[in-house]
C-alpha positions as CSV (number, residue, x, y, z in Angstrom):
1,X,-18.0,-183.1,46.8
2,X,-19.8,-185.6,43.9
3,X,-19.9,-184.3,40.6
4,X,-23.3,-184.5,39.0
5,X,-23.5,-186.5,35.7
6,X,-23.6,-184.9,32.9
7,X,-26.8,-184.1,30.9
8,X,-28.3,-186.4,28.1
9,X,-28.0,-183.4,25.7
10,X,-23.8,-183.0,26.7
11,X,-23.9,-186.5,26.4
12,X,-25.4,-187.1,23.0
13,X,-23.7,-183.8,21.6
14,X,-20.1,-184.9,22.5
15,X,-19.0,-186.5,19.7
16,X,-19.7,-183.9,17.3
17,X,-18.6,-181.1,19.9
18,X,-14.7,-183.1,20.2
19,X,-14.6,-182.8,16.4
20,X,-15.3,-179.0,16.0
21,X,-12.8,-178.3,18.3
22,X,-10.6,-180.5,17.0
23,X,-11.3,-179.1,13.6
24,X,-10.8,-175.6,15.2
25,X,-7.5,-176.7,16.5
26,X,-6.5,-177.6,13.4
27,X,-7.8,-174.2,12.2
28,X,-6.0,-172.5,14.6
29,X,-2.3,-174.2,13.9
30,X,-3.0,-173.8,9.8
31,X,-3.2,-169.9,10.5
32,X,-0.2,-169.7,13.2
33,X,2.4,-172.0,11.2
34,X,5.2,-170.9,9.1
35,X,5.8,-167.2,8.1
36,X,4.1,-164.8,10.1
37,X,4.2,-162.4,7.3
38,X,1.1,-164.6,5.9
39,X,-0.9,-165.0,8.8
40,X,-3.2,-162.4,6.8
41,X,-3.6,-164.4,3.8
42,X,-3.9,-168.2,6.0
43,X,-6.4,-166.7,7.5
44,X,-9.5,-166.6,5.4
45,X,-8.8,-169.8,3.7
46,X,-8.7,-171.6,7.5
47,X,-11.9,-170.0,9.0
48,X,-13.9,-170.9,5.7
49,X,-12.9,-174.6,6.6
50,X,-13.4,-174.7,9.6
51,X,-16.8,-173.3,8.9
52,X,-17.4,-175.7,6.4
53,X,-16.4,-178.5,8.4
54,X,-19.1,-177.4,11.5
55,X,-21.9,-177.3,9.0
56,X,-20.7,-181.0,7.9
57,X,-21.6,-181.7,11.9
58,X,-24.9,-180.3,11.8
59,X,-27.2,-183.4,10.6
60,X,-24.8,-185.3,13.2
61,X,-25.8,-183.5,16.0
62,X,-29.5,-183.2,15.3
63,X,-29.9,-186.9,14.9
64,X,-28.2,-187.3,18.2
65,X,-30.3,-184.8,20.0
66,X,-33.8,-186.0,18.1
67,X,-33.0,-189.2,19.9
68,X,-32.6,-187.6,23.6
69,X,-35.6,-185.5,23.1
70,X,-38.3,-188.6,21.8
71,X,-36.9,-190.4,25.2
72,X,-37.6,-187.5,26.8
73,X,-41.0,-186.6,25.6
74,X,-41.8,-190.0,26.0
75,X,-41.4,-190.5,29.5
76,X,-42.8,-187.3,30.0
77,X,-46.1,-188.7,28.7
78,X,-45.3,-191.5,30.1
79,X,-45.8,-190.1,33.7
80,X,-48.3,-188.5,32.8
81,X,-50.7,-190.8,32.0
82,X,-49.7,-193.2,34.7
83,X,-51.0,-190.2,37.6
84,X,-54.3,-190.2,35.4
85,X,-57.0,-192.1,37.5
C-alpha cells in the first residue's frame, strides 16, 4: 500500500498547525499540574492563552496558504490558455 503525499495546503499549514498544538499541550499541562483543588481557577487563565497564542498564528498561516493558492491559480490559467487554439 503507497501513501499518497500530502497536500500543498497540509504542507504549507504545518508549521503553524505543530505550534498550536504544541501551545495546547502546554495549555493542557498548565491546567492539570499541581493541586487539583485549582483546576477551576487554572483553567480560564490557560484557555485565554492559548487562545491568544492561535490568533498570534493567524497572519502566519494565511501568508503560507496565499502562497499555495497564487501557484495554484496560476497553473490553473496556465493550462488553460495553453488548450486555447
Amino acid at each position: 500500500m503507497t501513501q499518497s503525499s500530502p497536500s500543498p495546503e497540509l504542507v504549507a499549514a504545518s508549521p503553524a498547525l505543530k505550534a498550536a498544538l504544541t501551545d495546547l499541550k502546554g495549555a493542557i499541562t498548565t491546567i492539570l499540574t499541581g493541586d487539583p483543588l485549582q483546576v477551576g481557577l487554572r483553567i480560564g487563565p490557560a484557555v485565554g492563552i492559548f487562545l491568544n497564542q492561535v490568533v498570534l498564528l493567524f497572519p502566519e498561516l494565511a501568508t503560507a496558504e496565499q502562497g499555495v493558492i497564487l501557484t495554484d491559480a496560476t497553473t490553473q490559467i496556465d493550462n488553460v490558455i495553453a488548450k486555447l487554439p
